[in-house]
C-alpha positions as CSV (number, residue, x, y, z in Angstrom):
1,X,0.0,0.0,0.0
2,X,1.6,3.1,-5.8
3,X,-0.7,5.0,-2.5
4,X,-2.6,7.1,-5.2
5,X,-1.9,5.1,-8.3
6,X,-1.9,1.6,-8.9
7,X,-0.1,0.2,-6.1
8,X,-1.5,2.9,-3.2
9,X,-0.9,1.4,0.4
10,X,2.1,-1.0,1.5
11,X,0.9,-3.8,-0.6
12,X,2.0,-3.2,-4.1
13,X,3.7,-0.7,-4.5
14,X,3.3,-0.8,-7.9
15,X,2.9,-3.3,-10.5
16,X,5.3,-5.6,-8.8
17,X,2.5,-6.8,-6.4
18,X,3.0,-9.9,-3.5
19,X,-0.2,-12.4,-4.7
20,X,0.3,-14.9,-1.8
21,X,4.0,-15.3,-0.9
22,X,4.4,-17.0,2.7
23,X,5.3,-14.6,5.0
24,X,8.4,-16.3,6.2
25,X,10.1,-16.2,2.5
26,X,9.0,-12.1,2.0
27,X,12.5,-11.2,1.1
28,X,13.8,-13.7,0.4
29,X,15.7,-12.3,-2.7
30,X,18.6,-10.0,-3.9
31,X,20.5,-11.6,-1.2
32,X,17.5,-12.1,1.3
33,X,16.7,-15.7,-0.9
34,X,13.9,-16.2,-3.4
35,X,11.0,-13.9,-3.3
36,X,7.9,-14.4,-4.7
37,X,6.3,-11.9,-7.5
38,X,2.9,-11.5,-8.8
39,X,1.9,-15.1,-8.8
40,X,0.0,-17.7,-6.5
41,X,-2.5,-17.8,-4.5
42,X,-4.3,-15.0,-3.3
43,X,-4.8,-16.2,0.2
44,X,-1.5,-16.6,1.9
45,X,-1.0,-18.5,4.8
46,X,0.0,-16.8,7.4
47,X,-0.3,-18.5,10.5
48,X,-3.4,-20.4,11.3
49,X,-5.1,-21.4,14.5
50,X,-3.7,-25.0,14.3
51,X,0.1,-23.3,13.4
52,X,2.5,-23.1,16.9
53,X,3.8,-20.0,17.9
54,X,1.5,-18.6,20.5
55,X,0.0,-20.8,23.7
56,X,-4.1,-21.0,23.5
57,X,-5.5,-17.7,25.3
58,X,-8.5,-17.2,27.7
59,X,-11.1,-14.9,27.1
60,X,-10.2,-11.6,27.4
61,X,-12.4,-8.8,28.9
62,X,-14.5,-7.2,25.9
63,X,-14.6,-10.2,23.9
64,X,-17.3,-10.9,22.0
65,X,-20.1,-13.6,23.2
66,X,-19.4,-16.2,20.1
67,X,-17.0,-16.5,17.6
68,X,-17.6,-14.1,14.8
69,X,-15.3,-14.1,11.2
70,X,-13.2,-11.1,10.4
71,X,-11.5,-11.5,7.1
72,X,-8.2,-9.0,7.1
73,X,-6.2,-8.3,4.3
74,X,-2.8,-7.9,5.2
75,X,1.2,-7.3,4.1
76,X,4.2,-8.6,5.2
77,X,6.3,-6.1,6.1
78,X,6.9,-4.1,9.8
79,X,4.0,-1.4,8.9
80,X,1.6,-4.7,9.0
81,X,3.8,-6.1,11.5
82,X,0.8,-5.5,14.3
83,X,-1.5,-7.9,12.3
84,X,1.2,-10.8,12.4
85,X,1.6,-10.3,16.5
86,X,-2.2,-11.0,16.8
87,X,-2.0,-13.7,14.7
88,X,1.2,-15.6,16.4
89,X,-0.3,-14.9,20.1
90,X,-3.7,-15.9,18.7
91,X,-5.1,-12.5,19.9
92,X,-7.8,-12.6,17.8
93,X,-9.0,-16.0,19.3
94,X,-8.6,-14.4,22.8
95,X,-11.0,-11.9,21.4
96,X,-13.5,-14.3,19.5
97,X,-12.8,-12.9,16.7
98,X,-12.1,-15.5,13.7
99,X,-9.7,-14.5,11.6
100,X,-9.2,-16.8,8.1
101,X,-5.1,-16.8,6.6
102,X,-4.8,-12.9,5.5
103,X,-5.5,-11.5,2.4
104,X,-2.5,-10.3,0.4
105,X,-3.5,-8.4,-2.5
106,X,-1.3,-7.4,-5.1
107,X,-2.4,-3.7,-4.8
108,X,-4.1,-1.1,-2.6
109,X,-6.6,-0.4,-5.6
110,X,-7.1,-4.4,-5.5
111,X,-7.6,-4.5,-2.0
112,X,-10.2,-1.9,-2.3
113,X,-12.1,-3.4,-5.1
114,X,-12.2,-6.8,-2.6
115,X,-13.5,-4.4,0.1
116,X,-16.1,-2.8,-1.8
117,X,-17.4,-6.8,-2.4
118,X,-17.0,-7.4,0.4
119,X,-14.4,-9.7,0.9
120,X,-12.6,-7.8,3.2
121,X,-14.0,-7.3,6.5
122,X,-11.0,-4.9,7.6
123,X,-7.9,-3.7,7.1
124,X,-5.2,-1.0,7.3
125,X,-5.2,1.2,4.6
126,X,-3.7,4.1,2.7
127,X,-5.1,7.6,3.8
128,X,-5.4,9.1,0.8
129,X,-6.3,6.0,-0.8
130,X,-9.3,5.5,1.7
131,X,-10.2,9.0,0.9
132,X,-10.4,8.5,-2.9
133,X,-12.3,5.5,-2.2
134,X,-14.6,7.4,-0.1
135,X,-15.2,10.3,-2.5
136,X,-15.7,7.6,-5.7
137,X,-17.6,5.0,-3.5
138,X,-21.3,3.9,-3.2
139,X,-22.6,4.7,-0.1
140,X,-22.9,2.1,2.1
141,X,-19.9,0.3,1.0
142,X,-17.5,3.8,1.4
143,X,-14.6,2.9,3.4
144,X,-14.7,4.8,7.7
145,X,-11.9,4.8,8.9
146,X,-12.0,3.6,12.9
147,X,-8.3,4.2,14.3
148,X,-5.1,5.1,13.4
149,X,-2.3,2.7,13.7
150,X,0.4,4.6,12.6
151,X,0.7,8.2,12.8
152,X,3.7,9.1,11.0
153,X,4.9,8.8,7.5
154,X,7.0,5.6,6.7
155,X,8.5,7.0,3.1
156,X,12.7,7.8,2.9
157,X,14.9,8.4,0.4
158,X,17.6,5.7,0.3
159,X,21.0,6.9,-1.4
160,X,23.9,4.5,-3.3
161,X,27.1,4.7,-1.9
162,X,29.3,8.2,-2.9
163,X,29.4,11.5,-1.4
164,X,26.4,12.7,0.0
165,X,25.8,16.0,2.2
166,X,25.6,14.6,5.7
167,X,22.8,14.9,7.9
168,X,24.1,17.9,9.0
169,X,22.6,19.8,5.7
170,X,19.6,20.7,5.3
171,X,16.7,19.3,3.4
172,X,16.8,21.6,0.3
173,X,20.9,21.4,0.5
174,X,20.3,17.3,0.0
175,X,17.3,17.6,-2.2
176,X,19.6,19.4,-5.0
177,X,22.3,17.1,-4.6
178,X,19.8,14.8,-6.3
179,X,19.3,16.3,-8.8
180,X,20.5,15.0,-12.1
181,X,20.5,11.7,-10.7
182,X,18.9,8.9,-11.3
183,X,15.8,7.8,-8.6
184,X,14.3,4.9,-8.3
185,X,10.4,4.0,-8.0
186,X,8.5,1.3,-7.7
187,X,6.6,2.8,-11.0
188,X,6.0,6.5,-12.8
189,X,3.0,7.5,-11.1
190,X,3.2,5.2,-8.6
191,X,2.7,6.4,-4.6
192,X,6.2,6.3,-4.1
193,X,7.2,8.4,-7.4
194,X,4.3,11.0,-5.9
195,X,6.4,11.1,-2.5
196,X,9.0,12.2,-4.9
197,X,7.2,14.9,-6.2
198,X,6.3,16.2,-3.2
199,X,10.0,16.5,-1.7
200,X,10.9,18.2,-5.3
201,X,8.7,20.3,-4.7
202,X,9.0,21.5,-0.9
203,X,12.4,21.4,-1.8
204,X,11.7,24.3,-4.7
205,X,12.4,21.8,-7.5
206,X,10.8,20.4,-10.6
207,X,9.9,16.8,-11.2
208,X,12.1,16.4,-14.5
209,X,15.2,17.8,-11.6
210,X,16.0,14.1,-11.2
211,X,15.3,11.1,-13.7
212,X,12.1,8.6,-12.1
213,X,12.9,4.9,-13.3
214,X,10.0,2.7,-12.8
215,X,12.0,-0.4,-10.9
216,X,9.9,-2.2,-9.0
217,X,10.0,-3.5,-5.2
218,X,12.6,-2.5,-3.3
219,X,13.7,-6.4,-3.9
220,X,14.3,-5.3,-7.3
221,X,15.6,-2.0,-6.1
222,X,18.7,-3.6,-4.9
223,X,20.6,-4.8,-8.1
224,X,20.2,-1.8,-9.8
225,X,21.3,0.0,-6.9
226,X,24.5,-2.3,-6.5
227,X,25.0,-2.6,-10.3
228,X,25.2,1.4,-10.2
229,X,22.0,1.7,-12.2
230,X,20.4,3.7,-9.2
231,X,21.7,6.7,-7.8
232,X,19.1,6.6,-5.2
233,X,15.1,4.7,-4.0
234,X,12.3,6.0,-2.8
235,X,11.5,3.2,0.1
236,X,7.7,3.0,1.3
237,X,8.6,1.6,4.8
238,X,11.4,1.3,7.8
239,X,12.9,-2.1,7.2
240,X,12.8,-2.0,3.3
241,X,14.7,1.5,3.3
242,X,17.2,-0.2,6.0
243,X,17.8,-3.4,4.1
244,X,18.7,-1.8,0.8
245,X,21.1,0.8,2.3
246,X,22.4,-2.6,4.0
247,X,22.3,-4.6,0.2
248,X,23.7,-1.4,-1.6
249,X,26.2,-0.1,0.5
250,X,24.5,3.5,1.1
251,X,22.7,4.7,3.5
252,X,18.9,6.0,4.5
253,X,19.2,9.7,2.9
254,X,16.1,11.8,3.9
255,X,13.9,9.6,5.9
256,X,10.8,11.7,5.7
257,X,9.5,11.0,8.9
258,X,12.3,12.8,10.7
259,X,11.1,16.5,11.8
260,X,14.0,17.8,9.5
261,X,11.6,17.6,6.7
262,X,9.1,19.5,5.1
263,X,5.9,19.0,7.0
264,X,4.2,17.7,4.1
265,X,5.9,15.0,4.3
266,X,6.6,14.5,7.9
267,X,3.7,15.1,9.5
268,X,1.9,12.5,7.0
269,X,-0.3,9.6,9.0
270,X,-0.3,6.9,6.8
271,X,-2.3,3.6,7.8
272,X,-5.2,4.2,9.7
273,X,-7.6,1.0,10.0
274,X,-11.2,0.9,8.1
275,X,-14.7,-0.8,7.7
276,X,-17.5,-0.2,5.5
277,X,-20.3,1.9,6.2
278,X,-22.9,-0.9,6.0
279,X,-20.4,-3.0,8.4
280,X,-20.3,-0.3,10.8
281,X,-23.8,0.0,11.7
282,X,-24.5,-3.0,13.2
283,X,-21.2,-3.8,14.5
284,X,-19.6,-1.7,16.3
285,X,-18.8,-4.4,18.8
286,X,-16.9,-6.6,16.5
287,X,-14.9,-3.3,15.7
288,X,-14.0,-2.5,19.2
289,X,-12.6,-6.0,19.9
290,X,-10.7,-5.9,16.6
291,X,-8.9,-2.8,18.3
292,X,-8.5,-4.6,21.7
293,X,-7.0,-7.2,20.1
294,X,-4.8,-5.1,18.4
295,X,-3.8,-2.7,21.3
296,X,-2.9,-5.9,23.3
297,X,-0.6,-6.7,20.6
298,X,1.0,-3.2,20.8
299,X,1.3,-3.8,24.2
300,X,2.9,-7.2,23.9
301,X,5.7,-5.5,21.4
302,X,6.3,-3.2,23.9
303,X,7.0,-5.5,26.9
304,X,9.2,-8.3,24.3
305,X,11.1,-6.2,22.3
306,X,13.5,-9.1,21.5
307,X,11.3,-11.3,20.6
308,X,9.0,-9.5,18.9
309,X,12.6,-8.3,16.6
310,X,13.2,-12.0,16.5
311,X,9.4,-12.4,15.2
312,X,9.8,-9.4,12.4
313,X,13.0,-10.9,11.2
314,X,11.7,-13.8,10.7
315,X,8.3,-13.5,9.2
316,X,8.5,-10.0,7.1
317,X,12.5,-9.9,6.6
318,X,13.6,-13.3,5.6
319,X,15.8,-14.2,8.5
320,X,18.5,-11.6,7.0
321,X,17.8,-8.2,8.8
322,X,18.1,-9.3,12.5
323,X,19.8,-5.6,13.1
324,X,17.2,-3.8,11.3
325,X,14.4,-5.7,13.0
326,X,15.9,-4.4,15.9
327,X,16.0,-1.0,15.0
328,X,12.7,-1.1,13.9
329,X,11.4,-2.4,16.7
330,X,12.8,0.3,18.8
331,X,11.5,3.1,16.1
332,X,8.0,1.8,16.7
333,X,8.2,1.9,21.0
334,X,10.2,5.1,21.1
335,X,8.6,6.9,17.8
336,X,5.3,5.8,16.1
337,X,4.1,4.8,19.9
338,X,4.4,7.8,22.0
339,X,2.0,9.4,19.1
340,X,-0.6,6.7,19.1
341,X,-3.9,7.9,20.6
342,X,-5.6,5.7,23.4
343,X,-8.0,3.2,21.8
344,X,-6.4,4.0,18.3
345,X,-8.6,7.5,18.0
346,X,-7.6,9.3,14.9
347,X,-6.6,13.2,15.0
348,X,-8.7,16.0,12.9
349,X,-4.7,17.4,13.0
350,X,-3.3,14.7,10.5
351,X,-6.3,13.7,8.3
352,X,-5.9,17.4,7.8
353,X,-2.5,17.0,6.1
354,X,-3.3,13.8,4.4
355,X,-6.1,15.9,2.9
356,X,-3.9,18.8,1.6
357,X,-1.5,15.4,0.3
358,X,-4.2,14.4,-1.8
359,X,-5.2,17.9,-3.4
360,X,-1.7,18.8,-3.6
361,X,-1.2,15.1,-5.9
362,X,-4.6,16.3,-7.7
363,X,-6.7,13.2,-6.1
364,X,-9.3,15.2,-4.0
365,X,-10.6,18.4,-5.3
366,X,-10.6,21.1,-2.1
367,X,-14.2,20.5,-0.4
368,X,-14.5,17.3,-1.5
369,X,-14.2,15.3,2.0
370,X,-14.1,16.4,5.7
371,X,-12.5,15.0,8.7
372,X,-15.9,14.6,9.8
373,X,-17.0,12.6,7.0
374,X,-14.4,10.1,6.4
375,X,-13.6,9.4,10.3
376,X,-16.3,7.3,12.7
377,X,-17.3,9.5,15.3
378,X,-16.1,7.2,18.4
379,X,-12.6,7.3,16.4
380,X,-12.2,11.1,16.4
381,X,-10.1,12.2,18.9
């Protein structure tokens, strides 16, 4: 989940979409093993009730009165990490909530489409994505968006190895030393080639300042980045941005959630969690123990740290980033958790931004959705 194009959210990005890969063998490839691209099933396994990995649970305060099926559509990948906690320590089952192998689809625009049908009971989403879908949508099947999971932007600009300004410069002063170069994407058009736009622009640049090639995953990222294709990648989350500084010998340029950036770009707040209308009407119950479930599993990251690196590594990194689980891991506690709001509530403050993203990327036309509109009203903070 490109965000606004074809790929929008942190499932595709871009045509280069993960169709059902296991998510113990996610990157496996360019020297994190074989990954697999655009084929199989679109179920993937990803940990079932009969799997080990988490002891049986005893009903938790708040769950529901009989087992009720919640179909989420997932990624692998730390900005989904939360969904693979819950499934491991069979949170959901504390909670009564039945919860099938994830989805994977091969796009945010797919996973959409599978919501609208429902398919999809819930999921984390794109902002901007879920606002587009909101403002094209049939009512009653409109995407609401019921919490925030994580308030901050997860987009950085990863550089090859050469001389770079240092960290010590400021963003504009790193911005031109782009230019000219070579930048990777995941695809022209793609939510990750609009990220770039945006930083050319706060930066006071054009888009033709630096050359957009259309390569792919980050997995895909990495040759051309060690063959010297690449002068620099535009990552969509923490550990892929880590791993190919890692694979390519560079190093995590601009990471745009540092306050050093522009704040349209830092003060993005990229997956918030989401229902359809019709589902929220009746089932507002369902909903809050989909959140309990998923704010014990916060907490649960919080108080195992190791293990929950150890867990990240293994399922969403391949067994090859044990460092940059780690770092992740301490990102999330010291970082994306201090800005969480109890019970996941969403601030008017960020869908604000994410608004002005999306007219600023020529998605939304001014007026055309409110905070109001697009957020449940027990999820406003």
């Amino acid at each position: 989940m490109s965000r606004f194009h074809n790929s929008a959210g942190h499932w595709g990005r871009a045509s280069a979409g993960l169709t059902g890969p296991s998510r113990r063998s996610v990157l496996r490839a360019a020297g994190f093993g074989a990954l697999t691209l655009g084929a199989g099933s679109l179920l993937a396994a990803c940990g079932g009730a009969d799997e080990p990995g988490g002891a049986a649970q005893t009903a938790a305060s708040g769950a529901l009165t009989k087992p009720t099926p919640f179909t989420i559509a997932s990624s692998p990948g730390d900005n989904y990490f939360l969904d693979t906690v819950c499934k491991e320590k069979k949170l959901f089952d504390k909670y009564n909530l039945k919860v099938p192998d994830f989805v994977f689809p091969q796009s945010g625009v797919q996973a959409m489409q599978l919501f609208a049908g429902g398919t999809i009971t819930g999921m984390q989403q794109d902002t901007v994505l879920t606002m587009v879908s909101y403002v094209n949508g049939q009512e009653g099947k409109r995407p609401v968006i019921v919490g925030m999971r994580v308030p901050e932007t997860t987009y950085s600009i990863v550089v090859n190895k050469g001389s770079w300004p240092d960290a010590t410069a400021s963003f504009e002063e790193r911005m031109q030393a782009l230019k000219g170069k070579k930048v990777g994407v995941s695809a022209v058009g793609a939510g990750s080639d609009q990220q770039l736009m945006l930083a050319l622009e706060a930066a006071g640049m054009q888009y033709d300042d630096v050359t957009h090639l259309g390569v792919g995953q980050f997995v895909s990222g990495i040759p051309q980045m060690t063959a010297g294709r690449l002068d620099a990648y535009v990552a969509v989350d923490y550990g892929s941005a880590h791993l190919m500084a890692k694979s390519a010998g560079g190093s995590v340029y601009l990471p745009f959630w540092d306050e050093s950036s522009p704040d349209i770009l830092h003060k993005q707040q990229v997956q918030p969690i989401i229902v359809r209308e019709d589902y929220l009407k009746d089932n507002r119950h369902v909903i809050d123990a989909w959140k309990a479930a998923a704010w014990e599993g916060k907490e649960w990251i919080l108080a195992n740290r190791d293990e929950a690196a150890a867990m990240l590594n293994e399922t969403a990194y391949g067994g090859r980033g044990a460092e940059e689980a780690k770092a992740y891991i301490e990102h999330y506690a010291t970082t994306v958790v201090p800005r969480i709001q109890p019970d996941w509530k969403v601030q008017k403050a960020g869908i604000d931004v994410m608004i002005d993203v999306g007219q600023k990327l020529g998605r939304l036309k001014e007026g055309q959705i409110t905070y109001d509109q697009i957020v449940a009203d027990f999820a406003r903070a």
